[in-house]
N, C-alpha and C positions, 0 to 999 in steps of 0.2 A: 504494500500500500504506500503511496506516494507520500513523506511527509508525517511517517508515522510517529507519532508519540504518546504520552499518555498526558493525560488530563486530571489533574484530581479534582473531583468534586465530593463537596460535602452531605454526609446521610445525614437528611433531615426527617422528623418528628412531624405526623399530622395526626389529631385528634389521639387516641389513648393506646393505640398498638397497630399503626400504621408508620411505615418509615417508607419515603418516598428519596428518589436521586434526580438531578435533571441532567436531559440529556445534549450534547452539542446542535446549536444550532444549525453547524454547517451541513450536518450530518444529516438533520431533518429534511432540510433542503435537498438533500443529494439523494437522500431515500424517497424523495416526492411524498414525506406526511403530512398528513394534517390534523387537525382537533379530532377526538373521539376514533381514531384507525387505531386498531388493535394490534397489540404487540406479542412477540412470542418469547418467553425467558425460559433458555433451555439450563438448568445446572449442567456444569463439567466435571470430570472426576477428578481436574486437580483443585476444585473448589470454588473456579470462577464460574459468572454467571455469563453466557450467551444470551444476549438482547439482540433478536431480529424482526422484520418486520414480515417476512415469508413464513408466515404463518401455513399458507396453502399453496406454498411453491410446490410441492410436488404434482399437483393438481392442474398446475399452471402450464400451459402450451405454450412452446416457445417454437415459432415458425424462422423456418431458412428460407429464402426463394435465391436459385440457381438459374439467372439469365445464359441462352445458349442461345448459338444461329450454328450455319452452316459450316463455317471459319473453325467454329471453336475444336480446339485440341483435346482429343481424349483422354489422353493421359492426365494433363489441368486437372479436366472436369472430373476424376475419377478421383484424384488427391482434394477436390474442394466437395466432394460427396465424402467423403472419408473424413475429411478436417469437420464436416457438417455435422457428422455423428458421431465423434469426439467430442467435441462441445458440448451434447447434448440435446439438438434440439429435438422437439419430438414428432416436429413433421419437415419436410424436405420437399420444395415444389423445384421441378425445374422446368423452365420457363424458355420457349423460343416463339419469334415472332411468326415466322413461317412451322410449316407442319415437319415437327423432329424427325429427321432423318434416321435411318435404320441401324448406323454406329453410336449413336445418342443411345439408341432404345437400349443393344446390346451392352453397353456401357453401365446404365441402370441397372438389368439385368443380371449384369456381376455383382456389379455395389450388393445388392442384394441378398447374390448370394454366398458374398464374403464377410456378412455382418449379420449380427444373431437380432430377429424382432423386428427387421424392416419389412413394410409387406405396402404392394400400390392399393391405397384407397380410393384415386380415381385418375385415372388415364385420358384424353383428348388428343386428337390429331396436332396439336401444339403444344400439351404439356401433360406431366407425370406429377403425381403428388404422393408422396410417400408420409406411413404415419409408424412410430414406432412402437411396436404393442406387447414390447418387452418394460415389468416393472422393474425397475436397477435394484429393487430390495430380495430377488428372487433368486438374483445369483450371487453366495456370499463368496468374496475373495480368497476364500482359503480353496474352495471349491475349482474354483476357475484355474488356480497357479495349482491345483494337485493336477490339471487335467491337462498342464501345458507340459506340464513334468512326467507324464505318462506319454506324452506324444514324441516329447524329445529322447526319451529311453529306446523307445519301437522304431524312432527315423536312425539313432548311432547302433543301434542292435541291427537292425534288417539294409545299414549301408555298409557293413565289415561283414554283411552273408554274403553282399551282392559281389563284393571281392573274392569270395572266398569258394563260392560258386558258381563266379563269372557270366553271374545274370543281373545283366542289363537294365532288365523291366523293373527290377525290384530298386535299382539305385531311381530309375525314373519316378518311380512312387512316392520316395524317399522325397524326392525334388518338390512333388504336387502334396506331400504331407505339409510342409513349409507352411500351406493358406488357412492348415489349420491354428497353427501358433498365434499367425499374424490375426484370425477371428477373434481370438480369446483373449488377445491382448489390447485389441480393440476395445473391446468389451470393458477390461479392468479401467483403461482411460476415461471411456463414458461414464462410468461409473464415479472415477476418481472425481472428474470433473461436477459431474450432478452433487455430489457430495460436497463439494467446492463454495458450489451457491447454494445450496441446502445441507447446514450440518444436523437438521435435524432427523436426514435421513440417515445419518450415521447409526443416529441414536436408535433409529427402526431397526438399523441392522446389527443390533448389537457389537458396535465396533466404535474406537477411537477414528478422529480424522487424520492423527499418526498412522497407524495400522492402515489407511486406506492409501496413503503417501505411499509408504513402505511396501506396500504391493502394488503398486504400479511403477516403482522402482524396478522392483524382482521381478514383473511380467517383461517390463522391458527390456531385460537384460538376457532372460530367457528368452525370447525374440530373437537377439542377437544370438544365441548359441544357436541357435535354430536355424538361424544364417549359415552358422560355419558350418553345420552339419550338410549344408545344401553344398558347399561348398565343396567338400568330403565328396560328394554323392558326382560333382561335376566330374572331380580329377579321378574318381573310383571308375567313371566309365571310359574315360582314356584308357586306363591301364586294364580294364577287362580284357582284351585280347592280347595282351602281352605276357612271356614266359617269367613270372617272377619267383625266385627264388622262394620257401615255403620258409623259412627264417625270419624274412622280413614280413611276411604276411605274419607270423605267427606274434613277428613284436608289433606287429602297427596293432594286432585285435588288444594285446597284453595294457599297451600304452593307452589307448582310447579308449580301455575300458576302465582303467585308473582316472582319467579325466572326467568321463561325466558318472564314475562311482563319487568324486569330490565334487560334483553339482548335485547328486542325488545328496548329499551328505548335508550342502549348505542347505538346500530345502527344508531338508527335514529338522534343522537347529531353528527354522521359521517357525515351523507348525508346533515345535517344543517348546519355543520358548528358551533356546538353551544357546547361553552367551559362551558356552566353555566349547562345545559344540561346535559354533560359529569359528570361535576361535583358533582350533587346532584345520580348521582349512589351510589357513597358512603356511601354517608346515606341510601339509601334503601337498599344497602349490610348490613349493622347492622341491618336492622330491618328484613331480610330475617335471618338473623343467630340465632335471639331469635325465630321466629317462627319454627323456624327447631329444637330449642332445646324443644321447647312446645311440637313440635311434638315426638320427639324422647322419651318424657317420655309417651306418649301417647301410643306407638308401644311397650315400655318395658311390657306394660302388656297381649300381646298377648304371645302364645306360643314358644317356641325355636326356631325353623327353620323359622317361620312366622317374629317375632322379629327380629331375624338376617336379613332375605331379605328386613326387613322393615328397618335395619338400613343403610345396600347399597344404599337403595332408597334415603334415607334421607342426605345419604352422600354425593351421588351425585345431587342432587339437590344443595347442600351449593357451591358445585364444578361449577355450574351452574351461580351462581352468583359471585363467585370471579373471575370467566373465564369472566363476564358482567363487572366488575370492569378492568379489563387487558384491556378489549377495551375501556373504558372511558379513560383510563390512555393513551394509544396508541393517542385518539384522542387525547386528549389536550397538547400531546406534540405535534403533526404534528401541531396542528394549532395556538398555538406557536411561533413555527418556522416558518410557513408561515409567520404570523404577522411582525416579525423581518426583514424580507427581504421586 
């Protein structure tokens, strides 16, 4: 907040067991109140009191309208529908002057069905109107980060089979698993966000507005390993037809699975609650890094192009476990801060 500071005002005394505070002028104004609008006082659990005036913000529509013509670029349009339902809002019109062309529609289309709760409410030969019929209090965050965590175990499990088996199809898979990460972590943003202008939806969802921070930290970062694992899945189909030594297959499975064994590890010091937990990722980060470097001299003596995919591989696995370290760090600050309050 711009200019933030605190203000002291004095608890004043009205009639025999009423105490009253007043509150900043500028702020009225900025809130657009006036005489007799009712307010909402949520207590906090470290003691303070939340004064808002979104009493029935969860209730409240917040419309986007998304201007398009023929010009417009779909990839734009497809990050300002995505930024649209991050934000929150809870309906999405997109709008062209002439009648939307048939990459607009398909474009929608995806949006659609790469985000959880969107669904078209009314369609026109000039425009689409989307309404969101998901409530953000139904999916709780723990939920959400156990299901990104089960997706990211089956994409590094089933892309060192696709090696190992030298099928193709399954590293492909591996690649289109990827949009499920990117769904759910959508989701946790939307969420974080609505939470953002309403923390009384916290309070519905039995959670702190720390804990909501803190896992959109973690979704995000899981995102990112989800990335490298696609990444893995690119340079795994280079080397599918090539003669590789069973040594070096047998350490890239050993290594990789030491890496997201310490992303599974930092998760689960989230869902614990356990700072000691969180904290010994670190040390198994140093010891994931000398294994990576054993390995990486191990791959220099395959051929050029093998070598090379073998060193992407290798790289992003290390990427895997500093990404595992970011979420240790995430936890043991949230929980922390909880303590202190």
């Amino acid at each position: 907040m711009e200019n933030e500071h605190i203000e002291i005002r004095t608890l004043q005394m009205t009639g025999k067991s009423s105490y009253i505070i007043t509150l900043p002028k500028e702020w009225i104004k900025s809130s657009k109140l006036k005489k007799n609008d009712k307010m909402g006082i949520i207590p906090q659990s470290d003691g303070s009191l939340l004064v808002t005036p979104r009493i029935y913000s969860e209730k409240t529509q917040r419309e986007k309208q998304i201007d398009v013509n023929d010009r417009t670029d779909q990839t734009y349009l497809f990050r300002q529908l995505i930024g649209a339902y991050i934000s929150g809002y809870n309906s999405i019109k997109i709008k062209s002057p002439t009648r939307l062309s048939v990459s607009i529609r398909k474009n929608v289309k995806q949006f659609i069905q790469t985000t959880v709760g969107q669904v078209v409410m009314e369609e026109t030969d000039n425009s689409i109107t989307l309404k969101d019929l998901l409530n953000p209090g139904e999916m709780p965050f723990y939920n959400t980060i156990k299901r990104m965590k089960i997706v990211v175990e089956s994409m590094h499990k089933d892309v060192i089979q696709s090696l190992e088996k030298k099928d193709k199809m399954l590293s492909e898979d591996v690649i289109l698993r990827d949009n499920d990460i990117d769904r759910l972590h959508w989701l946790i943003a939307r969420q974080y966000n609505i939470i953002l202008r309403n923390p009384n939806l916290a309070k519905k969802m039995k959670i702190t507005v720390g804990m909501a921070s803190t896992s959109f930290l973690i979704s995000r970062t899981i995102e990112r390993i989800g990335d490298h694992i696609v990444k893995i899945a690119y340079n795994v189909i280079k080397l599918i037809d090539e003669d590789i030594d069973k040594r070096v297959i047998d350490n890239l499975r050993s290594t990789s699975i030491i890496a997201v064994d310490i992303f599974s590890r930092s998760i689960a010091s989230f869902f614990k609650g356990d700072t000691k937990a969180a904290n010994d990722i670190f040390e198994s980060v140093k010891k994931l890094e000398q294994q990576c470097s054993n390995f990486t001299k191990l791959t220099l003596q395959q051929r050029g192009e093998t070598a090379v995919s073998f060193g992407y591989i290798v790289e992003s696995i290390r990427r895997i476990g500093e990404y595992a370290e970011d979420i240790s760090e995430h936890v043991i600050n949230y929980l922390i801060n909880e303590e202190g309050k």
